[in-house]
N, C-alpha and C positions, 0 to 999 in steps of 0.2 A: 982606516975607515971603519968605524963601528957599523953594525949587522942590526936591523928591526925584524922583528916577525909580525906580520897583520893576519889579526882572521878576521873574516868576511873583508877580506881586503879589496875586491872587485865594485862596488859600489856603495854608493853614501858617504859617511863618514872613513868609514876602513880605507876606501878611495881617495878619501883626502885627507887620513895619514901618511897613505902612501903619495903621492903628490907634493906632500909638503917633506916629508923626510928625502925621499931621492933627489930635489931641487935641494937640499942643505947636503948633501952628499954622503947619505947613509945606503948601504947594501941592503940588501931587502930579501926578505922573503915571504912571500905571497901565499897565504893559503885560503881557500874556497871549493865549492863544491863542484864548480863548472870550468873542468880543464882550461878548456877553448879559451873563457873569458882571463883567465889567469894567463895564459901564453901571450896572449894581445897586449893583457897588461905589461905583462915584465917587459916587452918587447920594447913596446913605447916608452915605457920608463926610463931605460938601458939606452935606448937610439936618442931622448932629448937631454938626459943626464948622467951620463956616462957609467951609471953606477952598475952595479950585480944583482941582477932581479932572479933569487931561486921563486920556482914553482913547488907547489905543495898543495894536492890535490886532496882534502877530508872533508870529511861529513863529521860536526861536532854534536850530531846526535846518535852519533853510535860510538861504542867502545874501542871500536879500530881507528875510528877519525883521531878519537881524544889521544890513542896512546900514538900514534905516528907522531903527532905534531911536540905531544910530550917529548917525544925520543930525539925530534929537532930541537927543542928548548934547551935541552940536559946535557947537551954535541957539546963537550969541551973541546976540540979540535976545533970546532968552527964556532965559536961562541954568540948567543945573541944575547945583545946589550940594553935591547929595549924590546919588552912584548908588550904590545895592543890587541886585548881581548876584545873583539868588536862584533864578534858576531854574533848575530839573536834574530829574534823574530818574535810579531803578533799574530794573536788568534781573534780575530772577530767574535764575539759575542759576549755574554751574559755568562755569569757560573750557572754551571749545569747545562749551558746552551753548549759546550762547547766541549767537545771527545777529551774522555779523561787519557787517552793515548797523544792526544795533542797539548795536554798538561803539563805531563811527562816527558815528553820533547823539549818543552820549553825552558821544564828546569832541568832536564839532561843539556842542554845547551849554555843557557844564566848561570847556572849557576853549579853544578857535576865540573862541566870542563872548565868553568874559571879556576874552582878551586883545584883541579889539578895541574892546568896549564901553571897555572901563578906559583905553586909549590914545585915542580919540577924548576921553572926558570931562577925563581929566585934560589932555591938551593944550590944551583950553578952558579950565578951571582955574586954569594953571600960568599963564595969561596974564593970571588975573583977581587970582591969589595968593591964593588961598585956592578949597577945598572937598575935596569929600571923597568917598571910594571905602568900601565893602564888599563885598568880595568872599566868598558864602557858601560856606565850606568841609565839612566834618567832622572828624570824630575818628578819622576811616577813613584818612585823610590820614598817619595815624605808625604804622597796621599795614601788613603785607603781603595788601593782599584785592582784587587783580586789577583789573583795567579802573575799577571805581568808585573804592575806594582811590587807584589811581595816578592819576587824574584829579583827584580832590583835595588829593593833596599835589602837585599840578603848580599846583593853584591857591594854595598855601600858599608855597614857594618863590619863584614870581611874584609875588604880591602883596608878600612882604617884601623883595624884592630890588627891586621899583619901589620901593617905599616908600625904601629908603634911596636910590635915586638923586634921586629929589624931597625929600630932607632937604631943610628951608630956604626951600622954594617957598611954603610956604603950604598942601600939600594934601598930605590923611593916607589912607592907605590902609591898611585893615588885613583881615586872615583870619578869617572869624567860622569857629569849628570847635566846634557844641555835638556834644551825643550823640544817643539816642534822642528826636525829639518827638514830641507828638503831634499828628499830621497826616496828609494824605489820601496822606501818599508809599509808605508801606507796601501801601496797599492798592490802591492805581493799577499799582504795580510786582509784584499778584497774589501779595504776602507774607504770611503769618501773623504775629500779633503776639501769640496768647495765652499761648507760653512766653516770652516777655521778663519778665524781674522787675521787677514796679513798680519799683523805686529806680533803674531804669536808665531811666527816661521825665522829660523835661521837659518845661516848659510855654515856650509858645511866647512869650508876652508878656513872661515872664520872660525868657528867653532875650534877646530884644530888648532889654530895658533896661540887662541884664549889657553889651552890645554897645556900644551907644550909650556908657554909662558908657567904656567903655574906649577909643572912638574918642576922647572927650573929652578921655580923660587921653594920647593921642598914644600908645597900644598898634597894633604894627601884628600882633602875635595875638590873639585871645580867646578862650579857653576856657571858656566861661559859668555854669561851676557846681564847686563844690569839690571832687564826687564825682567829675568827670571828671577834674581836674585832677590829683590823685592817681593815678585810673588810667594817666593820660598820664605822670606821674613814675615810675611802675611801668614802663611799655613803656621809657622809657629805658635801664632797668639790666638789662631781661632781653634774653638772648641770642636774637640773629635767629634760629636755626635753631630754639630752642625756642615763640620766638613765633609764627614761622609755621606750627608746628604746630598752637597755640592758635587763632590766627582765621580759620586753615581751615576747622576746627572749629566754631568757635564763628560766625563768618560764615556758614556755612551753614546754621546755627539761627536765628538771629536776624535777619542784615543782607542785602542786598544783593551782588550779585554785585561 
């Protein structure tokens, strides 16, 4: 039985990595910030499918959280086979509206810990010749929308430029970028979601399989749903100054700072 590591594995997406990986019968290991919720999980996970739910309790906005979970990725005695960087977070507001200390979290978070998580695991990996990275991006990653935007297209960039340098290794990295889902991040980050248009919400388990499928097939993007994917082909052909117009706008209705 192959080993996953999830961060922010406790809800959203992270929650239905894990759901879908212990249902295919991978060991797990679980990390987030809220003991309690991580015991509950592995529990459930372990009593409906038999598998090995470890707990791992950090905070990926501080340098003790980053190097713990480092030190589980790097474990050649207990090896994991597949890390999902999932954990992040929004800031409500405008640039400048918004604590330059709460900035700083965000890409101590995006993008500090991917790139250390993802260079400890895969360096373990690379040795074993095989396994595999997800790194959770967005769709926010190909507009102009400040601090969260540019943090994840710094994870989108990174991730496919590691990826072709481990061509050939054995170990696949790719950028998971869905759209809206539905999860506790909206409402954590004190956002409204009642103007969002249904068609613009996915489901999280879906999202995950769209993902997986694509790690499979040695995608080092995903874009996990047709509707986005389109939209994504649209931002290609329209003109920067007019799009930045657009999801100024439209970021401040719907998304995330």
């Amino acid at each position: 039985m192959t080993t996953a590591l999830i961060t922010g594995s406790t809800a959203g997406i992270g929650a239905a990595f894990a759901r879908r990986l212990a249902a295919d019968g991978h060991n797990l290991v679980l990390v987030a910030r809220d003991t309690k919720r991580l015991r509950e999980q592995a529990t459930e996970l372990h009593d409906r499918h038999g598998i090995e739910a470890e707990v791992l309790t950090a905070d990926l906005a501080t340098d003790d959280g980053i190097e713990a979970v480092a030190a589980r990725v790097s474990d050649r005695t207990s090896p994991v086979d597949l890390l999902v960087n999932n954990a992040g977070f929004g800031n409500k507001g405008r640039y400048l509206d918004v604590p330059m200390a709460d900035e700083l979290k965000m890409l101590k978070v995006h993008c500090e810990a991917v790139l250390r998580l993802t260079s400890a695991a895969t360096e373990a990996m690379r040795e074993r010749g095989r396994g595999g990275v997800v790194n959770v991006s967005s769709v926010s990653a190909f507009v102009p929308r400040g601090t969260y935007g540019a943090s994840k297209a710094w994870v989108v960039q990174f991730t496919q430029g590691a990826a072709k340098d481990l061509a050939g290794s054995g170990v696949r990295l790719m950028a998971l970028c869905p759209g809206f889902v539905r999860t506790e991040f909206h409402a954590r980050a004190g956002m409204g979601t009642d103007n969002i248009p249904g068609w613009m919400w996915l489901d999280a388990d879906k999202v995950v399989a769209a993902a997986l499928h694509d790690l499979a097939r040695g995608r080092s993007l995903s874009i996990p749903d047709p509707r986005y994917k389109a939209l994504m082909g649209m931002v290609k052909v329209t003109p920067n100054a007019l799009l930045g117009g657009i999801t100024s706008r439209t970021g401040r209705k719907y998304g995330p700072q």
